[in-house]
N, C-alpha and C positions, 0 to 999 in steps of 0.2 A: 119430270118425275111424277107428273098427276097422270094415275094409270085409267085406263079406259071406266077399268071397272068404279074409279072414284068419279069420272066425270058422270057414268051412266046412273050411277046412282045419286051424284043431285042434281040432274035433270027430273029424274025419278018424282023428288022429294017437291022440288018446285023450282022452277027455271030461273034462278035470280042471277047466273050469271056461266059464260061457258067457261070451263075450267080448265081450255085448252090454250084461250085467248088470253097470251100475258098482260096486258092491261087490265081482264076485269078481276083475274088474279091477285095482280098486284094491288089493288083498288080493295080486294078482300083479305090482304094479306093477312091482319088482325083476327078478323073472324075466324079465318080458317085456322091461321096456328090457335087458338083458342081452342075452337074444334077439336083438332086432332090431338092437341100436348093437354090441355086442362078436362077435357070429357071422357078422356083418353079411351071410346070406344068408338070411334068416329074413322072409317069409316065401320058398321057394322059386321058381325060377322057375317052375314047373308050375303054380302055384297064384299065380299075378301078379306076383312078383317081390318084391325086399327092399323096402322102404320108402325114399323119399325121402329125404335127409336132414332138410330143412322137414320133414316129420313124426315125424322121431326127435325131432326139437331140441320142436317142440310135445309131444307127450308126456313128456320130459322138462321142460319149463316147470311142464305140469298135477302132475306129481310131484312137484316142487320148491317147488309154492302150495299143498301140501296136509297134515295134519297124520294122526295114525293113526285118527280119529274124524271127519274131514271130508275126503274126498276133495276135490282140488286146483283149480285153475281150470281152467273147461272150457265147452262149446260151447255156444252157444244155436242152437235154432232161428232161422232167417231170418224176417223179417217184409216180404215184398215192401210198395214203397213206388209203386208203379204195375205197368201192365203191362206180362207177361211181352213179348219179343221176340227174332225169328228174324230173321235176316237171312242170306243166301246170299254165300259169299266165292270162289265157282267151286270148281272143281274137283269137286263132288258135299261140297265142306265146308260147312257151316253154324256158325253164332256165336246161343248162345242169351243173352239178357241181362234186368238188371230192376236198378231202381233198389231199394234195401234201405236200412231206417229200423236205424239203430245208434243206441247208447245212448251213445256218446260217441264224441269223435275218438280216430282209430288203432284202428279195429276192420278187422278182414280180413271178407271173405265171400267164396263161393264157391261151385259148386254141386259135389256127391257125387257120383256114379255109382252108383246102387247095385242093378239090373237090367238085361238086357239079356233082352230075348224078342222073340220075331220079330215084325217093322212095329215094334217099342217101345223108346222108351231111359226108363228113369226115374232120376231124379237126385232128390236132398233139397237145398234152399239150407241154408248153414249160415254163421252168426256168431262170431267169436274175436274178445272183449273184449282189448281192449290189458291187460297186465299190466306194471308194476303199476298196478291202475284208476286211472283217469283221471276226475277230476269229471265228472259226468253232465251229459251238452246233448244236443240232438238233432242227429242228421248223417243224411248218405245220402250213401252211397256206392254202387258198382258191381259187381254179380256177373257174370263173363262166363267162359261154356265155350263154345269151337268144337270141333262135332266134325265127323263124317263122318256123313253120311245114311246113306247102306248103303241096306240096305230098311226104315228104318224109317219108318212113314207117320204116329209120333203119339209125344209126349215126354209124360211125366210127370211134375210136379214136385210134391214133398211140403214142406210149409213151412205157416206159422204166420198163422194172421189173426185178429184180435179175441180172442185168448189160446187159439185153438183148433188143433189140426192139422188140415188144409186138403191137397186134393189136385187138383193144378190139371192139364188135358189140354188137349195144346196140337195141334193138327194142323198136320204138314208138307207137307199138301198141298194 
């Protein structure tokens, strides 16, 4: 859930820990929820702006399922349950979508953001298990981002098939 743009900017600020690496995360769990819920402009707007509240309130969840020797509950990879799809909703916006296999009812998915280079958007799908779990059945559910074409002539989406990381290219054109 720490986007590129939050890790690149406290690298920025001063390299006290990577915000990719769940230990030193969890190890900052405090600071950061302080950070982003009590500063509440954290990260700035230069640098993408504060954070949602849906993602204060989720990383406070993971903080609060988690003990000093097992960090908390947290994100699975997506496992697309067919194929990806585009569909055009005018304006130069597009609606990316895919049905997603969950491990049980009341999981969220969704897709990341996590690139942008020119003709490219790349995005990761990602799963949040309902807390507190839920007996395990199988579901599927909906992940949908619309965005704006711009010039980008091709999406990429990172996500999870047969227990492997899987990198799917989609052309917009």
């Amino acid at each position: 859930m720490i986007r590129l743009l939050d890790r690149e900017h406290m690298n920025s600020l001063v390299h006290i820990a990577d915000l990719w690496d769940l230990e030193s995360v969890w190890a900052l769990r405090d600071d950061i929820l302080t950070r982003v819920r009590d500063v509440g402009d954290m990260p700035g707007s230069r640098y993408g702006g504060p954070w949602p509240e849906e993602w204060i309130a989720l990383f406070e969840r993971w903080i609060t399922t988690g003990t000093d020797t097992e960090p908390g509950h947290h994100l699975l990879p997506g496992v697309p349950a067919g194929d990806y799809r585009i569909q055009p909703l005018g304006g130069g916006k597009r609606r990316l979508t895919v049905a997603v296999t969950a491990p049980s009812d009341g999981c969220r998915a969704w897709f990341e953001l996590d690139a942008l280079r020119p003709g490219e958007r790349e995005y990761s799908l990602w799963l949040e298990p309902p807390f507190p779990p839920q007996t395990p059945s199988s579901a599927r559910l909906q992940a949908i981002e619309s965005f704006v074409q711009g010039d980008a002539t091709r999406l990429v989406v990172n996500d999870f098939i047969d227990g492997q990381p899987h990198r799917k290219e989609i052309s917009l054109t």
